[in-house]
SEBAVEX-786410 format. One record per residue (C-alpha): residue in one letter; x, y negated, z negated; residue number from 0. Coordinates in pm, 1 decimal, padded with zeros to 6 digits. Layout:
<rs>
R   res         c1         c2         c3     n
R     A          X          Y          Z   NUM
...
</rs>
This chain:
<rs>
R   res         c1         c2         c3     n
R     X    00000.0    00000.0    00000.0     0
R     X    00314.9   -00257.1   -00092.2     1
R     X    00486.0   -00160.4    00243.3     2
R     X    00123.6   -00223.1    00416.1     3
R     X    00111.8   -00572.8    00251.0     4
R     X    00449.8   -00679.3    00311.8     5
R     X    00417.2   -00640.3    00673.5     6
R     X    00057.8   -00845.5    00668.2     7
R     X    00257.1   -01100.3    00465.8     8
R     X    00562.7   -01137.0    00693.4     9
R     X    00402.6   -01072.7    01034.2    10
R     X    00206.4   -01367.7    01004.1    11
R     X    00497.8   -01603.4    00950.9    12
R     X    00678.8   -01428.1    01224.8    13
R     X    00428.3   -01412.6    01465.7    14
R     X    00360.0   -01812.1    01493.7    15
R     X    00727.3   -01865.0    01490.0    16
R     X    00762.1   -01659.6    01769.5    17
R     X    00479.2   -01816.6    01967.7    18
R     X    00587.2   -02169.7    01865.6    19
R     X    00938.4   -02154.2    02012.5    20
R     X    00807.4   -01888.8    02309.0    21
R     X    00564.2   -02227.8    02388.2    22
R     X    00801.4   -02433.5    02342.6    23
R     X    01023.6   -02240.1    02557.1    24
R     X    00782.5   -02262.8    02876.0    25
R     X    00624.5   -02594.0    02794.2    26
R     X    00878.6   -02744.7    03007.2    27
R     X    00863.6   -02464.0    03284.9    28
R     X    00473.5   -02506.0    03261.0    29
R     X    00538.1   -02913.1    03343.4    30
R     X    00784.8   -02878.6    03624.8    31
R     X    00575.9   -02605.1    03793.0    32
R     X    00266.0   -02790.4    03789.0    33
R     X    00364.4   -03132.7    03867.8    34
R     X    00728.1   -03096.9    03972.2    35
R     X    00589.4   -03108.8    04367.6    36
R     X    00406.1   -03399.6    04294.4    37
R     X    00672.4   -03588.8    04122.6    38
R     X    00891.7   -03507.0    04397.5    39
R     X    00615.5   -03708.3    04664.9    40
R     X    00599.7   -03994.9    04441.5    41
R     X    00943.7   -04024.7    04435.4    42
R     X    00975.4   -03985.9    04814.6    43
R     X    00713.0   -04242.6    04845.9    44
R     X    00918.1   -04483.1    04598.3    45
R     X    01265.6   -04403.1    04784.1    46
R     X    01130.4   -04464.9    05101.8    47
R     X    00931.3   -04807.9    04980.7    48
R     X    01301.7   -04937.8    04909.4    49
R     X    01516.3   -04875.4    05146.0    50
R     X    01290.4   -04811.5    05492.7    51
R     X    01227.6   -05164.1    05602.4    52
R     X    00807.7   -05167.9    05647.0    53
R     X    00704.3   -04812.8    05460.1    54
R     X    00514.5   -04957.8    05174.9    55
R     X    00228.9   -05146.2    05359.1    56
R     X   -00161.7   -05037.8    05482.2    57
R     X   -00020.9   -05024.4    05845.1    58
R     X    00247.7   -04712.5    05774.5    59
R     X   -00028.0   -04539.6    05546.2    60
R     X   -00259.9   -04504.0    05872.5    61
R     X   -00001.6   -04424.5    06076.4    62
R     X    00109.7   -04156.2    05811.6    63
R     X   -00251.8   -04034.8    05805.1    64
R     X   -00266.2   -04016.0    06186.9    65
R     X    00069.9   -03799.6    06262.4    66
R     X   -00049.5   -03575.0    05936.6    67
R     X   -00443.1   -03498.2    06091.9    68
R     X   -00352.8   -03249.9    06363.3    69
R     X   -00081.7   -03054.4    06147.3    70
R     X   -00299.3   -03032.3    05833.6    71
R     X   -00615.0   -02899.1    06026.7    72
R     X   -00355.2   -02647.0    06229.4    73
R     X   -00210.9   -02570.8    05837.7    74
R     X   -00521.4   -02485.2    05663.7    75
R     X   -00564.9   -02251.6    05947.5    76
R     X   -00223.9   -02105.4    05846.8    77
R     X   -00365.4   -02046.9    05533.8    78
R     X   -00670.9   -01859.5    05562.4    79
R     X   -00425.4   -01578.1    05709.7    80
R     X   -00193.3   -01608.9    05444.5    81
R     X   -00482.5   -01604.4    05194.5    82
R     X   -00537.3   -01252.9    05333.9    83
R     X   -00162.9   -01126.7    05309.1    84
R     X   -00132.3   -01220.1    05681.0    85
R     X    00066.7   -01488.3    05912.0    86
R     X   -00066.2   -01677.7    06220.7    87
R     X    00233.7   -01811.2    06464.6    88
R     X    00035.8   -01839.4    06747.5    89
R     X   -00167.1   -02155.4    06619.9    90
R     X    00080.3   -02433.7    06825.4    91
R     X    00022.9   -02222.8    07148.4    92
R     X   -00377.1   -02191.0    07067.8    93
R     X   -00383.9   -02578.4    07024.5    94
R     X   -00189.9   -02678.9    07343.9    95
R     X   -00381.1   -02436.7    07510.3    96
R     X   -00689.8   -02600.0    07366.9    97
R     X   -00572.9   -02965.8    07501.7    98
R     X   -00542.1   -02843.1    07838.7    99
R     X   -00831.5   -02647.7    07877.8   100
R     X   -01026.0   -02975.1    07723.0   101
R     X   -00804.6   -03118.6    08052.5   102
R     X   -00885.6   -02873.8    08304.6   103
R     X   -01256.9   -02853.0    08193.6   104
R     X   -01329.7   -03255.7    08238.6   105
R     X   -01041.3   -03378.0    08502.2   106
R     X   -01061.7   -03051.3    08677.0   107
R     X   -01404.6   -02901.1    08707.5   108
R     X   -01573.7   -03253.1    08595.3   109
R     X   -01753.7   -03103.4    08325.5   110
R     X   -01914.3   -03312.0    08029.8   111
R     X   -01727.3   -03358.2    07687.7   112
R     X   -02019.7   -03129.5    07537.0   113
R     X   -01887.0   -02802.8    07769.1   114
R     X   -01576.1   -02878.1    07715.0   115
R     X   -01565.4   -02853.2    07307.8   116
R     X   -01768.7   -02536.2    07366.9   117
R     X   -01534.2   -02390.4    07587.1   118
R     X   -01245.4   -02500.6    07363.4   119
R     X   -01369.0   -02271.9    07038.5   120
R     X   -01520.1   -02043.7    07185.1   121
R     X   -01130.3   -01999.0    07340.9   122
R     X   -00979.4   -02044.2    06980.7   123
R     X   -01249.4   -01810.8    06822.6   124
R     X   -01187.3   -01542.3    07098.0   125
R     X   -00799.5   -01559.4    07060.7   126
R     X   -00815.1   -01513.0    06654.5   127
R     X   -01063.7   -01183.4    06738.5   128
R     X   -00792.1   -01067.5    06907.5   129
R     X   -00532.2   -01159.6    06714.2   130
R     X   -00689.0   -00967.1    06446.9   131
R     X   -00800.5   -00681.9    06601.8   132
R     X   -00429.8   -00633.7    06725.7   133
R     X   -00340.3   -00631.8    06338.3   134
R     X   -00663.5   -00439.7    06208.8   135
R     X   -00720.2   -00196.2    06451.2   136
R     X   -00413.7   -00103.0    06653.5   137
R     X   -00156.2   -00177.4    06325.6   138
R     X    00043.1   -00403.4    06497.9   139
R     X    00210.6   -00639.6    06242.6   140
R     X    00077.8   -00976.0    06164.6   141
R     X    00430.6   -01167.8    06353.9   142
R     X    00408.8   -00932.8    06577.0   143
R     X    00063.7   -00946.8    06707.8   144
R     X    00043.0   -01334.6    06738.6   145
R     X    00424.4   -01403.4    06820.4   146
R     X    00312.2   -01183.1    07120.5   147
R     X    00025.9   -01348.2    07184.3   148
R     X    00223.3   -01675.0    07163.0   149
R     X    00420.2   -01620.5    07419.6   150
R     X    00094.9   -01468.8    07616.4   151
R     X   -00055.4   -01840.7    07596.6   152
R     X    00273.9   -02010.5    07631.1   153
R     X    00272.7   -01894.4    08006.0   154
R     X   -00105.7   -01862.1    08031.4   155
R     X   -00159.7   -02247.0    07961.5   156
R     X    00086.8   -02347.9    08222.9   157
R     X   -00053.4   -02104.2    08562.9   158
R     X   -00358.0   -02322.6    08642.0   159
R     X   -00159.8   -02637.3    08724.8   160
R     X    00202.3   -02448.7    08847.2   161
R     X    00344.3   -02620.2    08484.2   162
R     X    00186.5   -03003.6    08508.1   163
R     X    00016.6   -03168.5    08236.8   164
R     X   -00333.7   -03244.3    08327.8   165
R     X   -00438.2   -03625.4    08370.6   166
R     X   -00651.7   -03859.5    08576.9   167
R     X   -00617.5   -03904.9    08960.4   168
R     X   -00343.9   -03582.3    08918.1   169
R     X   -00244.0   -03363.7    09208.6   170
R     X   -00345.2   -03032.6    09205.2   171
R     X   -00177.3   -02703.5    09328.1   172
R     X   -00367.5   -02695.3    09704.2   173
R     X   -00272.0   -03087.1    09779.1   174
R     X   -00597.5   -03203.8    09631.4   175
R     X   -00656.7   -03474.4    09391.9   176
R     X   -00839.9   -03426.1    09099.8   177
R     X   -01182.7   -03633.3    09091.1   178
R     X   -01290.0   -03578.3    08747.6   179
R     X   -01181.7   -03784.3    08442.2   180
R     X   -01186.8   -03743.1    08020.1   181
R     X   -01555.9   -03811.7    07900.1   182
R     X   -01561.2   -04165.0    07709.8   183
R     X   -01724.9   -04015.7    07426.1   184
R     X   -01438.6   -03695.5    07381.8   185
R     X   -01191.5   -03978.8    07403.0   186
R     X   -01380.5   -04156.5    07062.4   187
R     X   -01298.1   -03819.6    06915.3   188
R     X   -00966.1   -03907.3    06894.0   189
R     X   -00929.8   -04299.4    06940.8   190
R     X   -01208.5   -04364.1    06705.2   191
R     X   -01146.6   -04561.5    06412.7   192
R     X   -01373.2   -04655.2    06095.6   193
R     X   -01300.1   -04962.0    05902.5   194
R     X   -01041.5   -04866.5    05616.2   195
R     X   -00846.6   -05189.9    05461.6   196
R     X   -00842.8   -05544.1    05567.2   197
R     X   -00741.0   -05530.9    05974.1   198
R     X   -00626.7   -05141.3    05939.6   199
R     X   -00861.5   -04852.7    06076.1   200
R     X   -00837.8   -04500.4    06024.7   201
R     X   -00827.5   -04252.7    06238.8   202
R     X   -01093.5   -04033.3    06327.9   203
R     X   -00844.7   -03772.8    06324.5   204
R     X   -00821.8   -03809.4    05969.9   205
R     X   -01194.0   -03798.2    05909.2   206
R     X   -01165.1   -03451.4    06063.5   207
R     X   -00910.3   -03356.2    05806.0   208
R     X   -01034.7   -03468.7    05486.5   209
R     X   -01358.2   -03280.7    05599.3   210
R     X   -01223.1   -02962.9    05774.2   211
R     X   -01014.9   -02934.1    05450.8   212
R     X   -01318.6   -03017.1    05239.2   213
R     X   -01520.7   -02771.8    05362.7   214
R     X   -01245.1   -02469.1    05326.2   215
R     X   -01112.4   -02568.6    05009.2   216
R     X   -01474.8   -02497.8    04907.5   217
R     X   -01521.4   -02162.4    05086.1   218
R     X   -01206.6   -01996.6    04960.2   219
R     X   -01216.9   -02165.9    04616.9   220
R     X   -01602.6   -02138.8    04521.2   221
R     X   -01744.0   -01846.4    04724.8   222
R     X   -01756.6   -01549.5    04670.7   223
R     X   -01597.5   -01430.9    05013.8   224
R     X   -01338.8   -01693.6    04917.7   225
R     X   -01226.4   -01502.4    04635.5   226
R     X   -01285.9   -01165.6    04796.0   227
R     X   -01024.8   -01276.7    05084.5   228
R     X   -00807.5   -01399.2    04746.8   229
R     X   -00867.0   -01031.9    04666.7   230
R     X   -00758.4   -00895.3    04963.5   231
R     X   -00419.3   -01062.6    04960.4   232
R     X   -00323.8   -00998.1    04643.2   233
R     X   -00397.4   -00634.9    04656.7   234
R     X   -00537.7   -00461.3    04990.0   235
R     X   -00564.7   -00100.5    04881.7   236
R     X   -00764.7   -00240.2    04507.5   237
R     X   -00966.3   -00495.6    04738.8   238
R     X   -01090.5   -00175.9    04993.4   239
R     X   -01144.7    00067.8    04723.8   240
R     X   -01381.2   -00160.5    04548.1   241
R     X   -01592.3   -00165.5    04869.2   242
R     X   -01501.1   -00511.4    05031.7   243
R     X   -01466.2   -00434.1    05400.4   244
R     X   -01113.0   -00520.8    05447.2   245
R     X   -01076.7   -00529.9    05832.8   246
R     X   -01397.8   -00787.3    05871.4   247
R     X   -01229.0   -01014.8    05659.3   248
R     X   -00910.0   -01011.3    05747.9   249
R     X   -01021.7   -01081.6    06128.6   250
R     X   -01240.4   -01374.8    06003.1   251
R     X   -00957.6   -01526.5    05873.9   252
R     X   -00765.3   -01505.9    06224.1   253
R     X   -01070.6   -01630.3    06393.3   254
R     X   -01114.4   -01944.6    06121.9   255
R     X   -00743.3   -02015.4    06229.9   256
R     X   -00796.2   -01994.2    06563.4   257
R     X   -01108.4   -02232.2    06589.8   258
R     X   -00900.2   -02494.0    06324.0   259
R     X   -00630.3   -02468.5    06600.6   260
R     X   -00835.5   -02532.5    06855.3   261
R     X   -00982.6   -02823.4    06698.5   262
R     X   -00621.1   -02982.6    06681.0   263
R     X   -00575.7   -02933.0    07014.2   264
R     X   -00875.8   -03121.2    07100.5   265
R     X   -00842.4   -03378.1    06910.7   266
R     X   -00465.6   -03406.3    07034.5   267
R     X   -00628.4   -03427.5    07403.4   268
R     X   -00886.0   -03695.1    07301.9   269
R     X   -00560.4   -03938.4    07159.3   270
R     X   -00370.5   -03912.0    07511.9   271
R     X   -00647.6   -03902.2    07708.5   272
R     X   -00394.3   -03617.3    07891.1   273
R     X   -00329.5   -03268.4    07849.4   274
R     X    00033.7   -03303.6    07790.1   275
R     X    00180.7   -02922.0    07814.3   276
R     X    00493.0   -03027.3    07622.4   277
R     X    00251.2   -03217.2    07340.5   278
R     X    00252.1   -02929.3    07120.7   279
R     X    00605.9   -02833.5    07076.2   280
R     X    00616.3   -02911.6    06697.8   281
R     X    00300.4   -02825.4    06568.0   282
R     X    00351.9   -02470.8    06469.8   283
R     X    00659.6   -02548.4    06294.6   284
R     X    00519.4   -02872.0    06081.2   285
R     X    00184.8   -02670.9    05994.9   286
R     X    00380.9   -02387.9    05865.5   287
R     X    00610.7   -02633.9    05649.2   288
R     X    00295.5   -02778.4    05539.8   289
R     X    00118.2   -02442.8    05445.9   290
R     X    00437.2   -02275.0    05265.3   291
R     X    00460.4   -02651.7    05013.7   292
R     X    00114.0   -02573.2    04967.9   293
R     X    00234.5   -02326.9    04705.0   294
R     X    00412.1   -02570.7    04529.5   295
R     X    00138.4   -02790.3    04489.4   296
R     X    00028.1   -02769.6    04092.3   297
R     X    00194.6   -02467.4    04026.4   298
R     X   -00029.5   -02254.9    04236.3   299
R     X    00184.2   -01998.5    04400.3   300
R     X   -00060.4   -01946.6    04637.2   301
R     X   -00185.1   -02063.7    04961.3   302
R     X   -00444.4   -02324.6    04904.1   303
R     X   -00625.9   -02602.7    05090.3   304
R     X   -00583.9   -02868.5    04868.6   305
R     X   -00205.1   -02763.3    04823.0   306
R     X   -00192.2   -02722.6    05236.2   307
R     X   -00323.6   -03100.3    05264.4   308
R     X   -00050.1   -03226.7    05026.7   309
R     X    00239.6   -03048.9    05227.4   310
R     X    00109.1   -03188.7    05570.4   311
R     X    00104.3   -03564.0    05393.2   312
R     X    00420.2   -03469.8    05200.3   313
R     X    00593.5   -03376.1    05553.8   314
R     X    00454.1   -03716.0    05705.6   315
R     X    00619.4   -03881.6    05464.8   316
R     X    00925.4   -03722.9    05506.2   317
R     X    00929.4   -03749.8    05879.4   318
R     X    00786.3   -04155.4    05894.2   319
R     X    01027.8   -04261.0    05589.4   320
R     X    01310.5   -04120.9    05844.6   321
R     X    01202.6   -04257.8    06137.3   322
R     X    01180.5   -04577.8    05986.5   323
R     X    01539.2   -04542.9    05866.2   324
R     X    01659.1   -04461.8    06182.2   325
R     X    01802.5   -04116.4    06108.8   326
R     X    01866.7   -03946.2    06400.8   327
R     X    01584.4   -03698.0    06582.9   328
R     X    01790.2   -03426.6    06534.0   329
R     X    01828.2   -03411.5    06172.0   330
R     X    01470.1   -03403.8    06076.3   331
R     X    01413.8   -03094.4    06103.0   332
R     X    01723.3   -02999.1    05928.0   333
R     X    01564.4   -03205.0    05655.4   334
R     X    01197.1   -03052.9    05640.8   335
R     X    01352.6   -02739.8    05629.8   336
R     X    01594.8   -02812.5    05360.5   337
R     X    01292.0   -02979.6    05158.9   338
R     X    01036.0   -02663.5    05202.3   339
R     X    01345.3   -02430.9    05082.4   340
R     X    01414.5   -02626.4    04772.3   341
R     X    01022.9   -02640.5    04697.6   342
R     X    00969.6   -02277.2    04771.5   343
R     X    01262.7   -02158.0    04513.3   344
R     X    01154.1   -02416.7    04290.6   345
R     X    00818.7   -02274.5    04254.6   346
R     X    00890.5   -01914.0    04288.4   347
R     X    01165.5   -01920.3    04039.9   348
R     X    01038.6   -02101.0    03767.4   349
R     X    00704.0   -01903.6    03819.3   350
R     X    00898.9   -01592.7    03723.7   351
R     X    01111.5   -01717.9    03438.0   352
R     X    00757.7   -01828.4    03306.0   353
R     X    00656.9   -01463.8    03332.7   354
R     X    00948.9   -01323.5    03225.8   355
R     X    00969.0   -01579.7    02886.4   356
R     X    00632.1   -01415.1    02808.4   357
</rs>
């Protein structure tokens, strides 16, 4: 009974000692994990407000906004698929293939901005079905299946015009010239602006984004597919045996990224008023960057839209503050990449000294 009662006495002395220092251990962790990412933006923001001549003003905001629109809405199609356990690097080809069949379908065939949008995702949604049934049904790997199907679009996008962008008064293949022209009202999809602050406008463009990312951060964060396609990525195998129909899922995702693309590309076309074949180089490459900081947005780990939206405004930041400093084209992507390393090992590697501490 004595031994019994010494061990109530001293375990609860030990116990809250142990907790206190275990909290104060991580306390620090927790703080750096959660808003490390977000210190690090502010303090871009501030470094750039010094010494880039112009940053910190209304004007560089919008124009931030507008170069971040297209690679955020391409991004949070990057991370439905990675929500799932999967990877889509066919989403730059999907929206320059969108921006010239937009092109084509009005310049070309003089069809109204209505046929063209429907022709556009019905194209995006029709290359994600494939994309995933590639990876669901035939096993091919994710970067497999839509690196493949990259390189499938890459030439595809270029055969109706022998490699020209598509504009106004153009020159087709057979010695014609092309009668048709972009739609006035596609064009406002694009060139639009509301009234923002003082003489500034925003973007339509970015009206798209804050509602495209809106309207996923609520399905994956408050429905109940949302969380099943959470499910599914964190554990496949768990996810199927508790009757959630992997496959479906996992080709809906491919097919939301594939219509988000698609959008992009669209709204890409409406801002030239061209489709401009060499438009898209950089897209894939910025929405993944944007995507991958996602997880190191509040700690989460995770792919997530709000996290996704940060990275694409964290990476126009990054890539205005440079421009304005006149660093030279070639190092900024040296730069991004350098950035989304440091973030990624940041997160990853304080997330498992947290779980390790406990």
């Amino acid at each position: 009974m004595s031994m019994n009662l010494d061990n109530t006495e001293t375990s609860p002395a030990a116990a809250p000692a142990g907790a206190h220092s275990r909290r104060r251990a991580s306390g620090p962790i927790d703080l750096a994990i959660r808003y490390g990412f977000l210190a690090l933006l502010v303090g871009l923001v501030v470094f750039f407000s010094v010494f880039a001549n112009g940053f910190a003003g209304p004007r560089s905001a919008v124009f931030i906004f507008q170069s971040v629109a297209i690679t955020g809405i391409l991004a949070l199609g990057v991370t439905c698929t990675l929500v799932v356990g999967g990877f889509d690097l066919s989403i730059g080809s999907v929206a320059t293939s969108s921006m010239m069949l937009a092109a084509y379908m009005m310049v070309v065939l003089e069809q109204s901005a209505f046929v063209a949008i429907i022709a556009c995702l019905a194209m995006g949604a029709l290359i994600g079905l494939i994309n995933g049934l590639l990876i669901v049904k035939t096993k091919v790997p994710d970067l497999l299946a839509t690196l493949g199907m990259m390189f499938l679009l890459v030439g595809l996008q270029r055969i109706p015009t022998e490699g020209r962008s598509i504009a106004t008064g153009m020159t087709l293949p057979d010695g014609s010239t092309a009668e048709g022209s972009f739609s006035p009202l596609f064009l406002q999809l694009g060139r639009h602006r509301f009234d923002f602050m003082l003489d500034n406008l925003l973007p339509a463009p970015v009206v798209f984004l804050v509602v495209i990312g809106l309207l996923v951060w609520v399905f994956l964060e408050l429905t109940r597919h949302g969380r099943l396609m959470y499910a599914i990525g964190s554990n496949e195998r768990a996810a199927s045996l508790t009757g959630t129909n992997v496959n479906r899922y996992k080709i809906v995702a491919y097919m939301i990224s594939g219509v988000l693309a698609s959008i992009g590309g669209m709204l890409l076309a409406a801002r030239l008023g061209r489709g401009d074949i060499a438009s898209g180089t950089n897209l894939l490459l910025d929405a993944v960057a944007a995507a991958l900081i996602g997880f190191a947005v509040l700690g989460a780990a995770k792919p997530n839209a709000f996290g996704t939206s940060m990275g694409a405004l964290f990476v126009g930041i990054l890539l205005q503050g440079l421009t304005m400093m006149n660093a030279p084209y070639y190092t900024q992507d040296f730069i991004k990449g350098l950035v989304l390393v440091i973030a990624l090992v940041f997160t990853f590697s304080l997330s498992a000294r947290k779980s390790g501490g406990h």
